[in-house]
mmCIF file of the N, C-alpha and C atoms, coordinates in Angstrom:
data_MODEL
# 
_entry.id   MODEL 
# 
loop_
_atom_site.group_PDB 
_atom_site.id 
_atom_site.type_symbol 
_atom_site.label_atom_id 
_atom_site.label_alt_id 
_atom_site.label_comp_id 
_atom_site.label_asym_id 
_atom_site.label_entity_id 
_atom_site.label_seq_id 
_atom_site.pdbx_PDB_ins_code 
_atom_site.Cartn_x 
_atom_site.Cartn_y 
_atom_site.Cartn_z 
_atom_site.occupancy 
_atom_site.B_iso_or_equiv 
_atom_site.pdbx_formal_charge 
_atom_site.auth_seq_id 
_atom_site.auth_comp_id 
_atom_site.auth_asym_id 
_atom_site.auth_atom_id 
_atom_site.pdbx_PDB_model_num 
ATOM 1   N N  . UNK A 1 1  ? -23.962 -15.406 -44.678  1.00 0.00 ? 1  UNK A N  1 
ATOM 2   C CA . UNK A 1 1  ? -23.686 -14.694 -45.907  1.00 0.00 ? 1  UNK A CA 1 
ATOM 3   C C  . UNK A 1 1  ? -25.017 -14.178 -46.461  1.00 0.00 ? 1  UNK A C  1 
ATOM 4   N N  . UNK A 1 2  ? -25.280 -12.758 -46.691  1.00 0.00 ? 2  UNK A N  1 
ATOM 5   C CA . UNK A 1 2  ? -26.191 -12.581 -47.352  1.00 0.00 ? 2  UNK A CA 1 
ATOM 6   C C  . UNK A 1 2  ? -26.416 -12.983 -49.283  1.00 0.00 ? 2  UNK A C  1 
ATOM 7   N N  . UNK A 1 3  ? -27.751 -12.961 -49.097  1.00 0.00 ? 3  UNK A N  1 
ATOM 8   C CA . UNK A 1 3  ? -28.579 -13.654 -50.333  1.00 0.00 ? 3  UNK A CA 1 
ATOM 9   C C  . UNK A 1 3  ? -27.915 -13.192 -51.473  1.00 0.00 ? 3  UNK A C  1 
ATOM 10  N N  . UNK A 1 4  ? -27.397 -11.704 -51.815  1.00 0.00 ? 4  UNK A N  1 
ATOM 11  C CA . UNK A 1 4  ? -27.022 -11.122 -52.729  1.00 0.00 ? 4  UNK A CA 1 
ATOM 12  C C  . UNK A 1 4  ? -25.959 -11.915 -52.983  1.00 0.00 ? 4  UNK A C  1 
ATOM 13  N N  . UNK A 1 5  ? -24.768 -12.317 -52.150  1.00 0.00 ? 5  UNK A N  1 
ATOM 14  C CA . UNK A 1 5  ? -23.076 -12.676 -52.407  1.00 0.00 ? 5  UNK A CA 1 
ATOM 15  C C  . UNK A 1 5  ? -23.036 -14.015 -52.433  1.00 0.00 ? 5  UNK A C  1 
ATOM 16  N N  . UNK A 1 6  ? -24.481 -15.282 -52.414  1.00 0.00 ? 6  UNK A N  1 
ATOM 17  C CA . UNK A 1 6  ? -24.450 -16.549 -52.373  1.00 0.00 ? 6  UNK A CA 1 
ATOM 18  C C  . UNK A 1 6  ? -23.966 -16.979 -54.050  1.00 0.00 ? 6  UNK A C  1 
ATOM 19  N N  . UNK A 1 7  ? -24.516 -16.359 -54.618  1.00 0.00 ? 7  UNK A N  1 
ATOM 20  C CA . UNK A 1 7  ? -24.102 -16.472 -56.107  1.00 0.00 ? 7  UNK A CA 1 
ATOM 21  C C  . UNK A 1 7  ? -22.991 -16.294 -56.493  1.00 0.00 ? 7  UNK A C  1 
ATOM 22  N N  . UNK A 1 8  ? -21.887 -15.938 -55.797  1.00 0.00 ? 8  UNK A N  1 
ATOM 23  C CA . UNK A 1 8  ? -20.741 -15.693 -56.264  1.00 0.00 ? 8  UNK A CA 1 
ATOM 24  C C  . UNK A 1 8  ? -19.924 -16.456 -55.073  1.00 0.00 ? 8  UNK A C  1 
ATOM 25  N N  . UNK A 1 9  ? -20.383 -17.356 -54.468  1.00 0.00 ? 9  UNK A N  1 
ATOM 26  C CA . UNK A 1 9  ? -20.034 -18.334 -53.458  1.00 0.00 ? 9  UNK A CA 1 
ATOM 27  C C  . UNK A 1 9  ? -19.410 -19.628 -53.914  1.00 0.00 ? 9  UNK A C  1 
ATOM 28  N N  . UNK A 1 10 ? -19.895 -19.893 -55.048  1.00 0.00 ? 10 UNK A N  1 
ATOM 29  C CA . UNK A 1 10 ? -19.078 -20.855 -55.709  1.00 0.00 ? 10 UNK A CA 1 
ATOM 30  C C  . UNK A 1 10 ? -18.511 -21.031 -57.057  1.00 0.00 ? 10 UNK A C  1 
ATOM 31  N N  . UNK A 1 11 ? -17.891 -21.498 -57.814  1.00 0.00 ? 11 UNK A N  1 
ATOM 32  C CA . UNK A 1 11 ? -17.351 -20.929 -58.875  1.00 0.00 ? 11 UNK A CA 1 
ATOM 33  C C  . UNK A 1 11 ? -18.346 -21.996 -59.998  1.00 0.00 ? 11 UNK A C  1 
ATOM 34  N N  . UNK A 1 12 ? -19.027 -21.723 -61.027  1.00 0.00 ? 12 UNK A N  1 
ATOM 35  C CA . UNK A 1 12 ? -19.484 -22.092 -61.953  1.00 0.00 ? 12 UNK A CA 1 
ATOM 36  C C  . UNK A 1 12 ? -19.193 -23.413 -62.604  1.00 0.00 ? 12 UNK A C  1 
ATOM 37  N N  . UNK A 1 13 ? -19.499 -24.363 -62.799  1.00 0.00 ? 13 UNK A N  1 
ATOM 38  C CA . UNK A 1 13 ? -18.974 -25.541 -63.859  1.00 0.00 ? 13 UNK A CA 1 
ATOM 39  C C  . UNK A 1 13 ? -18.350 -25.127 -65.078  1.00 0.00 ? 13 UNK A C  1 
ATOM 40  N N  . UNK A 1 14 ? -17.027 -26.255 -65.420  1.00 0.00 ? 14 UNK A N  1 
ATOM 41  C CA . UNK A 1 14 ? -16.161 -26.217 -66.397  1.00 0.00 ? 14 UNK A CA 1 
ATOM 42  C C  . UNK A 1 14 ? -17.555 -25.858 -68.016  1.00 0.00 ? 14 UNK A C  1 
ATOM 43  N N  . UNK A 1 15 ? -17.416 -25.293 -68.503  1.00 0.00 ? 15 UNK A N  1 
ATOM 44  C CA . UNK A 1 15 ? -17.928 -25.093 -70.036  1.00 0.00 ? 15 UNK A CA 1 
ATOM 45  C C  . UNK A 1 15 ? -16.511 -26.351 -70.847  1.00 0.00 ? 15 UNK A C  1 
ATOM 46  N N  . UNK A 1 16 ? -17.281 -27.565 -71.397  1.00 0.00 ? 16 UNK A N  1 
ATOM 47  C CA . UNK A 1 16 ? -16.237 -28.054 -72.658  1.00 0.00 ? 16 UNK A CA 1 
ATOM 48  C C  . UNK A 1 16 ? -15.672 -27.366 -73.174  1.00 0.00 ? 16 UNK A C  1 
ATOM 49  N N  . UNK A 1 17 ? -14.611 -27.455 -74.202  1.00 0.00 ? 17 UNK A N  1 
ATOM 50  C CA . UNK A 1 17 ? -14.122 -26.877 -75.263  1.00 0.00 ? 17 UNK A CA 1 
ATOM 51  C C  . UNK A 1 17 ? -13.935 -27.854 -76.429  1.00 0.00 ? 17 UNK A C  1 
ATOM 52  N N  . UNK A 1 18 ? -14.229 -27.910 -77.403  1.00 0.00 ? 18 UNK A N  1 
ATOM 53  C CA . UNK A 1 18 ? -14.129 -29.218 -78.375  1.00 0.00 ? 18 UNK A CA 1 
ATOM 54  C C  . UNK A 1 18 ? -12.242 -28.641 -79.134  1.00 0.00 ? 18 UNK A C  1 
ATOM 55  N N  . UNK A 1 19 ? -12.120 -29.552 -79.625  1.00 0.00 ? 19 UNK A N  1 
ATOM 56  C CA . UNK A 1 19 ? -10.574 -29.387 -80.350  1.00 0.00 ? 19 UNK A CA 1 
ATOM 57  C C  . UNK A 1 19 ? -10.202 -28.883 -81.559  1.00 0.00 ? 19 UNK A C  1 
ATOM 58  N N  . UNK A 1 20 ? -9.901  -28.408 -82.050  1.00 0.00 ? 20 UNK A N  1 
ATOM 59  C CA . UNK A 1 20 ? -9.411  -28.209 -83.632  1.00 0.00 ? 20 UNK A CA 1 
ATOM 60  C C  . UNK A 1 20 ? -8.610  -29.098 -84.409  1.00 0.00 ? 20 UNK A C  1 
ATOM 61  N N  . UNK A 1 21 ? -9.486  -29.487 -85.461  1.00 0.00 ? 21 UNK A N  1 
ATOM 62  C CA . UNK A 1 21 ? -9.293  -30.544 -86.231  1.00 0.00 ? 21 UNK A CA 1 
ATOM 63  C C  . UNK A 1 21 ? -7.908  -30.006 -87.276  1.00 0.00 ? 21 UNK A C  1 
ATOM 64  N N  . UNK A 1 22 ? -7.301  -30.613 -87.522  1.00 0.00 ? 22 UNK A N  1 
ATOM 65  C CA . UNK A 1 22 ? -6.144  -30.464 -88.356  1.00 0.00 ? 22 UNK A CA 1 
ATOM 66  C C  . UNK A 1 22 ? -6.151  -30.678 -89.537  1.00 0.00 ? 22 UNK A C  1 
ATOM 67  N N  . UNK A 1 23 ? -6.069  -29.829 -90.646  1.00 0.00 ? 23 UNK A N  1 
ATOM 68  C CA . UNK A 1 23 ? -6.557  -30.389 -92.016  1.00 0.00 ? 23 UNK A CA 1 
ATOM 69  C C  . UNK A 1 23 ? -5.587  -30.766 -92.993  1.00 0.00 ? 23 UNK A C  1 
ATOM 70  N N  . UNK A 1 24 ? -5.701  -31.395 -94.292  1.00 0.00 ? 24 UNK A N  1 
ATOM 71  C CA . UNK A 1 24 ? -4.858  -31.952 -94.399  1.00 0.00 ? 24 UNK A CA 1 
ATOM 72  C C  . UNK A 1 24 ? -3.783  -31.110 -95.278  1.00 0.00 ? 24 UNK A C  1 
ATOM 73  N N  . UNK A 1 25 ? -4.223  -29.741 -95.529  1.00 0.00 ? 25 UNK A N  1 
ATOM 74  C CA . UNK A 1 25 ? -3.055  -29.373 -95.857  1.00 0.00 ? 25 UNK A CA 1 
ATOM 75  C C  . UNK A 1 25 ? -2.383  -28.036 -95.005  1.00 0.00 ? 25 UNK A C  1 
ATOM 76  N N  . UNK A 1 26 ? -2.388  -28.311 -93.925  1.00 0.00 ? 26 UNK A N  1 
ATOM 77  C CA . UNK A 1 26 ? -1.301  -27.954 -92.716  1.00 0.00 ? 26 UNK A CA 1 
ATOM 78  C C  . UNK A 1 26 ? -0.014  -28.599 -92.644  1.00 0.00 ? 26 UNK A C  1 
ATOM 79  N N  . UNK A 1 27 ? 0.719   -27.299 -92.439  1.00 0.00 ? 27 UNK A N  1 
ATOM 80  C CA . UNK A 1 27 ? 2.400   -28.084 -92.070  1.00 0.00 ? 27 UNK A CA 1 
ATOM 81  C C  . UNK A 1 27 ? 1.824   -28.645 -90.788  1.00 0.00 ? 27 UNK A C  1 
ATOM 82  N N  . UNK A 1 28 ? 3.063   -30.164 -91.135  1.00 0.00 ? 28 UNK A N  1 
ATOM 83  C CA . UNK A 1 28 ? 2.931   -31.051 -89.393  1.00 0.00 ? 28 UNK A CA 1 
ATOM 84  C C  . UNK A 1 28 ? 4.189   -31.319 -88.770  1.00 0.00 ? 28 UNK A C  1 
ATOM 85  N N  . UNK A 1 29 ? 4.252   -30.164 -88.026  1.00 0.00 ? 29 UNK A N  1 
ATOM 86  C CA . UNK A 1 29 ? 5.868   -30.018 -87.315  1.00 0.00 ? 29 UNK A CA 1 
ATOM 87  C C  . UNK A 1 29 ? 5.258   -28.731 -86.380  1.00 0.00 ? 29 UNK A C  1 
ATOM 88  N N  . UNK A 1 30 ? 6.507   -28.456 -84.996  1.00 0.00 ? 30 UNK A N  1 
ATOM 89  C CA . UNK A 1 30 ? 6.187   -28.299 -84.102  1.00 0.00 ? 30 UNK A CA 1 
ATOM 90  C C  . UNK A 1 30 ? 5.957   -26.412 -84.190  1.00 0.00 ? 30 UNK A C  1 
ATOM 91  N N  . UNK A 1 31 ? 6.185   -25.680 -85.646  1.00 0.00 ? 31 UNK A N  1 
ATOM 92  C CA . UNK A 1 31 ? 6.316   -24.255 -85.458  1.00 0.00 ? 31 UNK A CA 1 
ATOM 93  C C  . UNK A 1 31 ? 5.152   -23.752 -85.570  1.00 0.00 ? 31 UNK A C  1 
ATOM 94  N N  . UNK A 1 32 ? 4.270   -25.031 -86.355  1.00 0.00 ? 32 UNK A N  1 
ATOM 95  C CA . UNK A 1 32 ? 2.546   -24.207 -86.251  1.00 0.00 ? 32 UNK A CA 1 
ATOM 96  C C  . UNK A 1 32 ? 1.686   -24.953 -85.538  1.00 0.00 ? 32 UNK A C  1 
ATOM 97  N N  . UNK A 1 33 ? 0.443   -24.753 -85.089  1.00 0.00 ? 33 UNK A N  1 
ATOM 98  C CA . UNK A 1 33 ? -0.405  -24.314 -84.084  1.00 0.00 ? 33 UNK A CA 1 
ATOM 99  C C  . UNK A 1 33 ? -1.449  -24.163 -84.535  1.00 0.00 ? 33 UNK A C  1 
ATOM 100 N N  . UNK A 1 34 ? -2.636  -24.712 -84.059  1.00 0.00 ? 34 UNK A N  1 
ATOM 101 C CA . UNK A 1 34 ? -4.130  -23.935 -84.330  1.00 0.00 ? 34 UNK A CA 1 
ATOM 102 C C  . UNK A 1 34 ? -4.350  -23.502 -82.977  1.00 0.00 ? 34 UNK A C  1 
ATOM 103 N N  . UNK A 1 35 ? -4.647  -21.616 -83.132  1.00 0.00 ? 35 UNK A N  1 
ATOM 104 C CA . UNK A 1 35 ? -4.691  -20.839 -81.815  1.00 0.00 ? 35 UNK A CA 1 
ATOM 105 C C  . UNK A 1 35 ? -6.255  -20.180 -82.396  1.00 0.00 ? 35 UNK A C  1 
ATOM 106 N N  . UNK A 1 36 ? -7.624  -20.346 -81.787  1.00 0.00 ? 36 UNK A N  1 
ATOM 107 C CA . UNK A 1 36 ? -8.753  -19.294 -81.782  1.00 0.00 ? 36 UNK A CA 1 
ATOM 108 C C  . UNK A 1 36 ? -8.879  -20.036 -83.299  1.00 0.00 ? 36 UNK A C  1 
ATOM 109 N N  . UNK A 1 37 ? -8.959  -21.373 -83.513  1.00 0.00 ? 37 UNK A N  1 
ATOM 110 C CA . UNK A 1 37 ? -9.230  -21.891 -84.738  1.00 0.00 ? 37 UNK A CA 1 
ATOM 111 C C  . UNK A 1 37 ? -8.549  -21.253 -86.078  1.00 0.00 ? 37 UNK A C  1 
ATOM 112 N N  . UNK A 1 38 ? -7.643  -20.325 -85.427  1.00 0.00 ? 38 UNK A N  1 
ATOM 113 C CA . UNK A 1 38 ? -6.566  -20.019 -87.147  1.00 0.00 ? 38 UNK A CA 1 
ATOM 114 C C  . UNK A 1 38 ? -5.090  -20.639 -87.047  1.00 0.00 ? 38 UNK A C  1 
ATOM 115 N N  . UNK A 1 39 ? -4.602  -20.753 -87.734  1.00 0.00 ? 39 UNK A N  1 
ATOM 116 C CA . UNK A 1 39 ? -3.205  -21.459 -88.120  1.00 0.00 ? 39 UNK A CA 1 
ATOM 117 C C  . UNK A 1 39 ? -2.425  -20.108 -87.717  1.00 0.00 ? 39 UNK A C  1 
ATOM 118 N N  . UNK A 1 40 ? -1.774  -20.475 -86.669  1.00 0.00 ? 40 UNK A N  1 
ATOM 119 C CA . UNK A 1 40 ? -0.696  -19.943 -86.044  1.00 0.00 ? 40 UNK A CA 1 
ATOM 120 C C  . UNK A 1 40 ? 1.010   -20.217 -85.816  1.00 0.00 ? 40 UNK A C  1 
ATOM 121 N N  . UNK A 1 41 ? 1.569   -19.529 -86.465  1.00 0.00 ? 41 UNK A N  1 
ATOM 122 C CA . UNK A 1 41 ? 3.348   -19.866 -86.604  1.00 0.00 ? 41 UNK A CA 1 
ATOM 123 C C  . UNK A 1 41 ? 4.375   -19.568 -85.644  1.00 0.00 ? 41 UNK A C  1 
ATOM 124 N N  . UNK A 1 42 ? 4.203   -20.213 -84.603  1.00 0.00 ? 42 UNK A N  1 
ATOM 125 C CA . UNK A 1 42 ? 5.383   -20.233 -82.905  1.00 0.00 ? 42 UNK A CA 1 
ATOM 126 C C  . UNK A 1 42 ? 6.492   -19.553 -83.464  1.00 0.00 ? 42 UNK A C  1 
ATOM 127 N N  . UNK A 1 43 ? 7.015   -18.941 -83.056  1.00 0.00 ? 43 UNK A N  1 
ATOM 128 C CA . UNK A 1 43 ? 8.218   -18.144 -83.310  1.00 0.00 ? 43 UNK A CA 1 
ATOM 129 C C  . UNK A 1 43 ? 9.272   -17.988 -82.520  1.00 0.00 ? 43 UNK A C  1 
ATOM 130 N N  . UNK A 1 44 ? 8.723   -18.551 -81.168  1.00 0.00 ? 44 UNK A N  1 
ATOM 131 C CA . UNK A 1 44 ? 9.413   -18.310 -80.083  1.00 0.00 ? 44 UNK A CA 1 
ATOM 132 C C  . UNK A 1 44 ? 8.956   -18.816 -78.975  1.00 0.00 ? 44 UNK A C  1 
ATOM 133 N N  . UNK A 1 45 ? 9.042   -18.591 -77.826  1.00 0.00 ? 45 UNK A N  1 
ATOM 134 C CA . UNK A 1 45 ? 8.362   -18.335 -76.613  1.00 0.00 ? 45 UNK A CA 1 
ATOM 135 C C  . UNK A 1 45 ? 9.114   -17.855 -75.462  1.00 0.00 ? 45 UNK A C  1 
ATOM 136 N N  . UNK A 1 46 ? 7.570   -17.544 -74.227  1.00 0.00 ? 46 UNK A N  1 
ATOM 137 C CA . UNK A 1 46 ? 8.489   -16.710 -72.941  1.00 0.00 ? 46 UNK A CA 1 
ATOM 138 C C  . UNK A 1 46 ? 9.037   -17.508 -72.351  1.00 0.00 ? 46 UNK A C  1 
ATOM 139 N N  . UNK A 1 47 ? 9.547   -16.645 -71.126  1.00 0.00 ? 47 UNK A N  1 
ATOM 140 C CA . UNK A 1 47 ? 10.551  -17.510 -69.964  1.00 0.00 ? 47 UNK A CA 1 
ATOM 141 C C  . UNK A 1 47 ? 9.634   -18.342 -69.783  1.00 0.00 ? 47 UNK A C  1 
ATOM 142 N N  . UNK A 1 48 ? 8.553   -18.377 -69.003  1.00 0.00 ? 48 UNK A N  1 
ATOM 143 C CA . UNK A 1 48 ? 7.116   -19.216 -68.435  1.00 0.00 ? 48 UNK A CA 1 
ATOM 144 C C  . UNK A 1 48 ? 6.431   -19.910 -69.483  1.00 0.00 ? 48 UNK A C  1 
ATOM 145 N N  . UNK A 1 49 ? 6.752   -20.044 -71.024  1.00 0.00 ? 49 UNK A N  1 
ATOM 146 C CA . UNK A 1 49 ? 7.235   -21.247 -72.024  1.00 0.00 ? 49 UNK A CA 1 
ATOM 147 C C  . UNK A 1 49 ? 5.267   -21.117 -73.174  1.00 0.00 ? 49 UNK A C  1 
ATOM 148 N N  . UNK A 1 50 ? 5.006   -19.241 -72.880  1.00 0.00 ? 50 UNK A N  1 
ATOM 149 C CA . UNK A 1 50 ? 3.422   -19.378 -73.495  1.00 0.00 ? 50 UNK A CA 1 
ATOM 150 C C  . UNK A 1 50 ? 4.270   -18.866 -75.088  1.00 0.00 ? 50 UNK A C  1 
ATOM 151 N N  . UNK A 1 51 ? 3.923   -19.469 -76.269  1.00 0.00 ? 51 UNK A N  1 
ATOM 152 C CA . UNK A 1 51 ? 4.255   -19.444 -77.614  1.00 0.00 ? 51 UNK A CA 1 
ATOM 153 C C  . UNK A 1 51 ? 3.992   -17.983 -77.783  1.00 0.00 ? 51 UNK A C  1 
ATOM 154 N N  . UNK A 1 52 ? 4.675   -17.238 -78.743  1.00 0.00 ? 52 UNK A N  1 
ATOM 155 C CA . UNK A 1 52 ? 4.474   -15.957 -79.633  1.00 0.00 ? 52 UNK A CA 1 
ATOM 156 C C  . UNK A 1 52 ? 4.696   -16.259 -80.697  1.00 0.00 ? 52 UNK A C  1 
ATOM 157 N N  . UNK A 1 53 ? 3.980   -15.354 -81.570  1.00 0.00 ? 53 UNK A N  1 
ATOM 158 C CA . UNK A 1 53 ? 4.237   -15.565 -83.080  1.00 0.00 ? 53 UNK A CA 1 
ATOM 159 C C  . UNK A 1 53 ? 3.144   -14.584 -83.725  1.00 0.00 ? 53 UNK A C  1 
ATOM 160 N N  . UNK A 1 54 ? 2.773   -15.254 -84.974  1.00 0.00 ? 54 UNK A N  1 
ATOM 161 C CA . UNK A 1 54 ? 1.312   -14.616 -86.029  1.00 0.00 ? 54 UNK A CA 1 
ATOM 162 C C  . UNK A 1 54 ? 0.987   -15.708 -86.388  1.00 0.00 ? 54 UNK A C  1 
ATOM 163 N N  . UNK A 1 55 ? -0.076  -14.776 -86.749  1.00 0.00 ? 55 UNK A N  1 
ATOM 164 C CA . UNK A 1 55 ? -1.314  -15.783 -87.526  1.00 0.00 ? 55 UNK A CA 1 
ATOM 165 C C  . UNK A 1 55 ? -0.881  -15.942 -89.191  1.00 0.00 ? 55 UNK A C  1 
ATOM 166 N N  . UNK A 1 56 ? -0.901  -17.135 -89.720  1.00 0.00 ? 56 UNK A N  1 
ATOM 167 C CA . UNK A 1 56 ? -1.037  -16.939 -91.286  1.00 0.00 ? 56 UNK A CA 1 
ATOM 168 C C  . UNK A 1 56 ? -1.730  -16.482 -91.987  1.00 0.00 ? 56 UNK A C  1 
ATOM 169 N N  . UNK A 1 57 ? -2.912  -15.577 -91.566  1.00 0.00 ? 57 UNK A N  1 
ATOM 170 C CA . UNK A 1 57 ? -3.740  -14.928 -91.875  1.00 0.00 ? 57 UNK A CA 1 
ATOM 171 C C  . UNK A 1 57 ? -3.022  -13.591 -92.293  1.00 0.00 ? 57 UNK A C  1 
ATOM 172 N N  . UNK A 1 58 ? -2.105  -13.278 -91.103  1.00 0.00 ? 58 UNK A N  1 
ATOM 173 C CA . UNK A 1 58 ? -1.707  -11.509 -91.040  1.00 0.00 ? 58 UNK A CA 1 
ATOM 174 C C  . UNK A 1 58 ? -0.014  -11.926 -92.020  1.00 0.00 ? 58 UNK A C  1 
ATOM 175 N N  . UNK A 1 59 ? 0.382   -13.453 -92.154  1.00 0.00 ? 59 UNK A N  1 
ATOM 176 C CA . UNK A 1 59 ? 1.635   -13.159 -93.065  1.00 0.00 ? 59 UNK A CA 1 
ATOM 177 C C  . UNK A 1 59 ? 1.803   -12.797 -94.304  1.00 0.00 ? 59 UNK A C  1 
ATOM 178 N N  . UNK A 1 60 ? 2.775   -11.602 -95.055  1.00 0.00 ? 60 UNK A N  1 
ATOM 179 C CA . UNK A 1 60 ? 2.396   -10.981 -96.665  1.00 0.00 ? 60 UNK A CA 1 
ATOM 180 C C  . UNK A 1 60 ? 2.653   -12.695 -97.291  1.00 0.00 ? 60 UNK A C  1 
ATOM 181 N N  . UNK A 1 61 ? 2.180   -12.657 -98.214  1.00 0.00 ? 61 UNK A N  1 
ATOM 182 C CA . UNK A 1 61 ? 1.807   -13.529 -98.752  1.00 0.00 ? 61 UNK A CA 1 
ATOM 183 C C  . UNK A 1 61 ? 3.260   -14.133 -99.485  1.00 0.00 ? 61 UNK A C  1 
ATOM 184 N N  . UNK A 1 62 ? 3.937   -15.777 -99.943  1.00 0.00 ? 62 UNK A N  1 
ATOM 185 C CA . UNK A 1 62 ? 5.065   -15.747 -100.196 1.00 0.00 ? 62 UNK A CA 1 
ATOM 186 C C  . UNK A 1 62 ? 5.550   -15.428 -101.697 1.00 0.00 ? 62 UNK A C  1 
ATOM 187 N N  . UNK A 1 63 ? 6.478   -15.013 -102.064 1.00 0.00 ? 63 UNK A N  1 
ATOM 188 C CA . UNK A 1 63 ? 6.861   -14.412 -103.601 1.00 0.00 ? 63 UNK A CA 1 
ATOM 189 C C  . UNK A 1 63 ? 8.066   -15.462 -103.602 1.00 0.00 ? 63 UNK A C  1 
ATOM 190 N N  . UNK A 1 64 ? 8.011   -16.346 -104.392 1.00 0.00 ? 64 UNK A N  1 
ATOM 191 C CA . UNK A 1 64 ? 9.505   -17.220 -104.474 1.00 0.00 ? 64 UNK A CA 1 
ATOM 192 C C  . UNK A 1 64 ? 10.121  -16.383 -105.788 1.00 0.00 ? 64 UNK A C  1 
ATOM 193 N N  . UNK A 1 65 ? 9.800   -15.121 -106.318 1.00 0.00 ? 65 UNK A N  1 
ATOM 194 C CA . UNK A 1 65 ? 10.361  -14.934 -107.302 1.00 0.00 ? 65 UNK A CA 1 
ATOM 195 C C  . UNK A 1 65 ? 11.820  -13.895 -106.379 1.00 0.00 ? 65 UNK A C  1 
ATOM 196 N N  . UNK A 1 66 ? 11.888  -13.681 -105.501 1.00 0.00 ? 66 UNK A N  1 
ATOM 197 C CA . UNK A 1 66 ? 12.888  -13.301 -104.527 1.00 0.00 ? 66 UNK A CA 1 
ATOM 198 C C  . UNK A 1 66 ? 13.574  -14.091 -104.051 1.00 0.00 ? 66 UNK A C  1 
ATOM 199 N N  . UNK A 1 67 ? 14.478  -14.638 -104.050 1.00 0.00 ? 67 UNK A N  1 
ATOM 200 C CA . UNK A 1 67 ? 15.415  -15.378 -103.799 1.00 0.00 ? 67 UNK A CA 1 
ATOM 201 C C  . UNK A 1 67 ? 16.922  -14.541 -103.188 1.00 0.00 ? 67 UNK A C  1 
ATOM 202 N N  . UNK A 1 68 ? 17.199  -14.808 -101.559 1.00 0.00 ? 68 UNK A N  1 
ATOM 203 C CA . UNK A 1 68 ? 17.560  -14.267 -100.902 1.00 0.00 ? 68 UNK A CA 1 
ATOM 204 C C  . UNK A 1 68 ? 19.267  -14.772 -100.870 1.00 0.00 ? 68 UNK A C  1 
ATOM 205 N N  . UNK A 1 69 ? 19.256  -15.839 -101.146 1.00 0.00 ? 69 UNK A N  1 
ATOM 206 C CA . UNK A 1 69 ? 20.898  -16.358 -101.594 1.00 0.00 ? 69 UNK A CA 1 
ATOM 207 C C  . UNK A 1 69 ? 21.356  -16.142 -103.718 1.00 0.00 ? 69 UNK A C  1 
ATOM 208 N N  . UNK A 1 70 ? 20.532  -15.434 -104.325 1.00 0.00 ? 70 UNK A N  1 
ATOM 209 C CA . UNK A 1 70 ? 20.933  -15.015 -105.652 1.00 0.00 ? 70 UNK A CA 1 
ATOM 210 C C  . UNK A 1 70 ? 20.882  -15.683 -106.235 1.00 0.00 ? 70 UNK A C  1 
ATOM 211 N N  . UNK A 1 71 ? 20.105  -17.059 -106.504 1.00 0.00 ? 71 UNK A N  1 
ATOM 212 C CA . UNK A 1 71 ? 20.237  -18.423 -107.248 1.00 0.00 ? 71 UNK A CA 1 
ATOM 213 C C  . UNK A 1 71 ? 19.326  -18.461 -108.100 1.00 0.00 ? 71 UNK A C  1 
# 
């Protein structure tokens, strides 16, 4: 094998990843998520079982003065 393609001969060591700490005022149930260190809301997922959803960052913000059953 030439000198140039030895470097790409083996694949690199794992880089760690440390965890995301959960704070204490996060919902703790299975629809949110810390994804890229933001609070993320599962909505769903694919056939092959990877979560979709948003970020609580991008949700409009909540108005309880709307009330959707008229009460």
């Amino acid at each position: 094998m030439p000198d140039s393609a030895r470097q790409w001969a083996q694949r690199p060591p794992a880089t760690p990843r440390g965890h995301a700490e959960r704070g204490g005022d996060q919902a703790d149930d299975e629809w949110w998520t810390i994804l890229d260190g933001r609070l993320f809301l599962v909505t769903g997922r694919t056939w092959g079982g990877a979560p979709y959803g948003t970020f609580a960052a991008e949700m409009p913000p909540y108005d309880d003065s709307f009330d959707s059953f008229g009460t």
